[in-house]
C-alpha positions as CSV (number, residue, x, y, z in Angstrom):
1,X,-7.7,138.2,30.2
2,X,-10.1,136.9,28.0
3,X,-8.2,134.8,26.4
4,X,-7.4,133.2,29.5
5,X,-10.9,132.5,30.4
6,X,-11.3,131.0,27.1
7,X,-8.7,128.6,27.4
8,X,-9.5,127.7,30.7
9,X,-12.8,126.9,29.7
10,X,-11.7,124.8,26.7
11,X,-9.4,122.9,28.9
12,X,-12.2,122.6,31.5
13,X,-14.6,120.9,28.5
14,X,-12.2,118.8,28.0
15,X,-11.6,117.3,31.5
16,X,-15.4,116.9,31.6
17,X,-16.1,115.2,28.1
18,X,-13.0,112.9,29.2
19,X,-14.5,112.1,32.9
20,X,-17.9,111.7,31.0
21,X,-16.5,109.2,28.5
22,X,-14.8,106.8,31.2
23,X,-16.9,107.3,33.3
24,X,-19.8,105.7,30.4
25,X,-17.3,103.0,29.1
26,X,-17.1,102.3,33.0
27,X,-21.0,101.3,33.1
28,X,-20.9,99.9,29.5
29,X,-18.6,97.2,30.8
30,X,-20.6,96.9,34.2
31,X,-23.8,95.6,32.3
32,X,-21.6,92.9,29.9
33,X,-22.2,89.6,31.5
34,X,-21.2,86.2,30.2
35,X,-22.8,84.3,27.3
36,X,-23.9,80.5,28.5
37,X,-22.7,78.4,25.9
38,X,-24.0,75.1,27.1
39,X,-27.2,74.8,29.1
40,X,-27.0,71.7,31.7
41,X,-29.0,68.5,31.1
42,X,-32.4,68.0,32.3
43,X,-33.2,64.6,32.0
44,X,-36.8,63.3,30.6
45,X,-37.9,60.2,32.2
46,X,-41.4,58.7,32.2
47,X,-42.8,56.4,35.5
48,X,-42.8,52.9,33.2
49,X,-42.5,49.8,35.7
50,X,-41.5,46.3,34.1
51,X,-41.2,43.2,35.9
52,X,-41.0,39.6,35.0
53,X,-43.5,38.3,37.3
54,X,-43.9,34.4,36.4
55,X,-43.4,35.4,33.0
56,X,-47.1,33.5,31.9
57,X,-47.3,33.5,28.7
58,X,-50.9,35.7,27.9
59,X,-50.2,38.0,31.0
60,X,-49.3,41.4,29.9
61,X,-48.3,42.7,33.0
62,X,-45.5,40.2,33.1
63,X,-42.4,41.0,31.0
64,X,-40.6,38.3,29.2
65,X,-37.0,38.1,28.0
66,X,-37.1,38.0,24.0
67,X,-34.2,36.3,23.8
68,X,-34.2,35.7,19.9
69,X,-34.1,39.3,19.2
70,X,-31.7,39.7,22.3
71,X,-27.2,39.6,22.2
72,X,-24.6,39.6,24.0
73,X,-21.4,41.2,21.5
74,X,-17.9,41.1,22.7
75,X,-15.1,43.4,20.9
76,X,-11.4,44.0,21.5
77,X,-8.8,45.2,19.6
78,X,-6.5,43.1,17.7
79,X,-2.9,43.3,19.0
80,X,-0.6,44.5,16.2
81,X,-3.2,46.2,14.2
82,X,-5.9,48.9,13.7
83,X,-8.9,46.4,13.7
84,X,-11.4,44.8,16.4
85,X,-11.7,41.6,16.9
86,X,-15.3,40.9,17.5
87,X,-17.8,38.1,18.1
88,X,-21.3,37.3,20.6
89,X,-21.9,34.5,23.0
90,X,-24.9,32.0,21.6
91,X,-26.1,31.4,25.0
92,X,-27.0,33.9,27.8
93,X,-29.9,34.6,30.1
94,X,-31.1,36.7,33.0
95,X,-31.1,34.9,36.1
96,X,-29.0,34.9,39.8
97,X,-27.2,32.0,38.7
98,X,-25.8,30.8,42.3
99,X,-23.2,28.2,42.9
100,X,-25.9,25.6,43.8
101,X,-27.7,26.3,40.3
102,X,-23.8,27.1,38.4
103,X,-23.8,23.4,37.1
104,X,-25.0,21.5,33.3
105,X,-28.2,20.8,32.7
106,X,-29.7,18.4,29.7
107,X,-31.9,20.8,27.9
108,X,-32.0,22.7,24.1
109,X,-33.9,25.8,26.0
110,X,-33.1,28.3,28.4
111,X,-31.7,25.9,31.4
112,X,-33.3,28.6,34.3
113,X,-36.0,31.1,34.3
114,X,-34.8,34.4,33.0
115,X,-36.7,36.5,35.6
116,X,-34.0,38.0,38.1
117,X,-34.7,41.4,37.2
118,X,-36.7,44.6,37.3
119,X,-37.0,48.2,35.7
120,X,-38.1,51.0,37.2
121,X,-37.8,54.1,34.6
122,X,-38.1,57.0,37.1
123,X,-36.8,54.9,40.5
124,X,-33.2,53.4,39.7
125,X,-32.6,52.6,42.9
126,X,-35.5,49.9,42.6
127,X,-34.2,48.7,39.2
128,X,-31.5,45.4,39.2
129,X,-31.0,43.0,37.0
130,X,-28.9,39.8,36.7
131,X,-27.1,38.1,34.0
132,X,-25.1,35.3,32.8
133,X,-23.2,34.0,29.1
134,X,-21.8,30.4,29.1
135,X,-18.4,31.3,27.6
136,X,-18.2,28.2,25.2
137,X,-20.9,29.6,22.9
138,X,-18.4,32.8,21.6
139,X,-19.6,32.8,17.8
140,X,-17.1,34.8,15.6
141,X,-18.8,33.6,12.8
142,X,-15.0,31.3,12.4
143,X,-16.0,27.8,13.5
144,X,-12.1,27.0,13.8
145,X,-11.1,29.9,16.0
146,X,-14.8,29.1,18.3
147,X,-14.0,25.7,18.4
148,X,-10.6,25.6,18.5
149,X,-8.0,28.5,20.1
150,X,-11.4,30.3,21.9
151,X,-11.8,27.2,23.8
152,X,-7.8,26.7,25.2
153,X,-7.3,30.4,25.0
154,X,-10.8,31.8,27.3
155,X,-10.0,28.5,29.7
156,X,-12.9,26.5,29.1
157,X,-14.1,23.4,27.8
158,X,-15.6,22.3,24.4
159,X,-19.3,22.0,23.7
160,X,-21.6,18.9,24.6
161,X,-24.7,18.7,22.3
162,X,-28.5,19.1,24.1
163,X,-26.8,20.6,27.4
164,X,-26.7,24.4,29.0
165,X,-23.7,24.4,30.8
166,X,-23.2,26.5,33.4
167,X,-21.1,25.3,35.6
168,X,-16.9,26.8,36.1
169,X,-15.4,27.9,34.2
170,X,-17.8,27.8,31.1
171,X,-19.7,30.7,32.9
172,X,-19.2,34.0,33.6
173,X,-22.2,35.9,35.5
174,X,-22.8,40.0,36.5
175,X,-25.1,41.2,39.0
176,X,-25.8,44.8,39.4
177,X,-25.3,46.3,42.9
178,X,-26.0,49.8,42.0
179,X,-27.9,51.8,39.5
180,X,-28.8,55.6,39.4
181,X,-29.1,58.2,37.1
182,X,-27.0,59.5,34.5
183,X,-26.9,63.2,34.9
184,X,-25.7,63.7,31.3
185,X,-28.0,61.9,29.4
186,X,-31.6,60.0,30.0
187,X,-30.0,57.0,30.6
188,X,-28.1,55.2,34.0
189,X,-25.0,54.3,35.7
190,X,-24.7,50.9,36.8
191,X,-22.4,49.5,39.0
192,X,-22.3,45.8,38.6
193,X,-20.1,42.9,40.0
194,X,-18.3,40.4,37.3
195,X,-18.0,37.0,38.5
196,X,-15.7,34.9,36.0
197,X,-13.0,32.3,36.0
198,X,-11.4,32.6,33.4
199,X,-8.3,30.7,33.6
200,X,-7.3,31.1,37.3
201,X,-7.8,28.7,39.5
202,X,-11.5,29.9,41.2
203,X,-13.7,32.3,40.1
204,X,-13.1,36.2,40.6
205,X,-15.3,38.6,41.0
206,X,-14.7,42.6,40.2
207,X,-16.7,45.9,40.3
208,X,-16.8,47.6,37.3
209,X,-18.8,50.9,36.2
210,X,-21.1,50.6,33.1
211,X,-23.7,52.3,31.3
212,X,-27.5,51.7,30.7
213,X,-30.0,53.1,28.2
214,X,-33.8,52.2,28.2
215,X,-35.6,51.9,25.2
216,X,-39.1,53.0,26.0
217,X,-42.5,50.8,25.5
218,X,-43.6,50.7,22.5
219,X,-46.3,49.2,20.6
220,X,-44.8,47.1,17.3
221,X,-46.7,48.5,14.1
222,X,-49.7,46.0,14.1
223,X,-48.5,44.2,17.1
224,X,-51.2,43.2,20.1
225,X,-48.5,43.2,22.5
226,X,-45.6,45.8,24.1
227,X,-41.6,45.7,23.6
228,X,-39.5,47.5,25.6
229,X,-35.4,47.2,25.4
230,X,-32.1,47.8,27.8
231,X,-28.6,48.3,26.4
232,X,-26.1,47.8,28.9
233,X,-22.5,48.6,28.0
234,X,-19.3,47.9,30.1
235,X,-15.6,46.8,29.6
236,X,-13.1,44.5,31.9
237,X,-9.6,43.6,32.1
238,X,-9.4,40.1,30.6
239,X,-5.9,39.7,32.1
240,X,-7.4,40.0,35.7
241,X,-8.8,36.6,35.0
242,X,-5.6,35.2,34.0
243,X,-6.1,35.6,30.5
244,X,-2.6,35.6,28.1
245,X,-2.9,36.7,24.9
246,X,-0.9,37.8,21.8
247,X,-3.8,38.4,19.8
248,X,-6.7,40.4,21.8
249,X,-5.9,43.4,24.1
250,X,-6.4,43.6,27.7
251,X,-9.2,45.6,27.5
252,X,-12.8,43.3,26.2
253,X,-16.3,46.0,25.0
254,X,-19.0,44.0,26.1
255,X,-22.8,45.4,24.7
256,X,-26.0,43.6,26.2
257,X,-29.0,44.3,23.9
258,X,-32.2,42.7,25.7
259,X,-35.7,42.8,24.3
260,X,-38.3,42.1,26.4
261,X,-42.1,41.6,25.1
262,X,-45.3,40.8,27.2
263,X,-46.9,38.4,25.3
């Protein structure tokens, strides 16, 4: 009989030191919860304002294109192999270019006022901006290829010394319709309309999605004036412009770098 109770016991202890051991694991596994590998952005953005104003020269609160420290860049890959075909347009500005102003005019300089534009860091729905490139003016650094197959192969027409033109279908224009925040990074999302001609018949024009990053306002080392900078990044379909080509790809990168100063 004792015996009995001694095994019953030991079976009973058992059971118990079991039950207790799930029943610990059980909770163990209750309080595990899931490691956040990435956090979510939080974007940093200060309250700068920049506008052009009437772009006086002297008048620091009005912000002026720096157009000599400014491009335009164009790259595409080269059909048949690995490399890009690269290059920037010589002549581009910031301004609404309508139909009424879309014609040549006799000048060295900038032919209009490049003032159709505004920043607002921390308000992009205030920000817009306009710009054009007068498609003759493609530099590749191979005078042949600029002067020569660029000129038959983009559509347009050849360069006349001391004159801007702007007129179709040497020019090809964006204006922005929309511009917000990123929400993976500081900078924006712009949504911009392309107006080019291209080799059709009239011009075309075609939303397209880019990107935009501010360069803050800074003061140059020894400088008695401000910089700030936008990079604007998008990419079209050069065949939707009627555009044949066997040596670029449909697809043409286009990089705006503008510096502005208030000098």
């Amino acid at each position: 009989m004792k015996l009995f109770n001694n095994k019953t016991l030991l079976v009973v202890l058992v059971l118990i030191s079991g039950y207790g051991y799930i029943i610990s694991c059980t909770r163990e596994n209750d309080l595990i919860t899931p490691i956040q590998l990435t956090q979510h952005f939080v974007g940093s953005r200060g309250t700068n304002v920049h506008l052009p104003g009437n772009m006086t020269t002297g008048n620091a609160n009005e912000w002026k294109l720096d157009k000599v420290h400014s491009s335009v860049l164009w790259s595409s890959n080269y059909v048949g192999a690995a490399g890009l075909l690269t290059g920037r347009f010589n002549q581009f500005g910031m301004h609404d270019v309508t139909d009424a102003k879309a014609i040549s005019y006799v000048t060295a300089g900038q032919p209009l006022l490049d003032s159709s534009w505004a920043f607002y860091e921390n308000e992009p729905a205030k920000s817009y901006f306009n710009g054009y490139v007068q498609i003759n003016t493609s530099n590749t650094g191979e005078p042949g290829r600029d002067a020569g197959c660029n000129i038959s192969g983009m559509g347009t027409v050849a360069i006349v010394a001391g004159t801007q033109n702007l007129a179709y279908p040497n020019l090809a224009k964006i204006k922005t319709t929309q511009i917000k925040f990123d929400p993976e990074s500081n900078g924006y999302i712009v949504t911009l309309n392309l107006t080019y001609q291209g080799k059709l018949t009239t011009p075309l024009t075609k939303s397209i999605i880019g990107t935009l990053k501010y360069i803050p306002r800074a003061t140059p080392t020894g400088a008695t004036y401000d910089v700030f900078g936008l990079q604007l990044k998008f990419q079209f379909n050069c065949r939707d412009f009627g555009i044949v080509s066997t040596s670029i790809a449909d697809k043409i990168d286009i990089e705006c770098n503008m510096n502005f100063n208030n000098k």
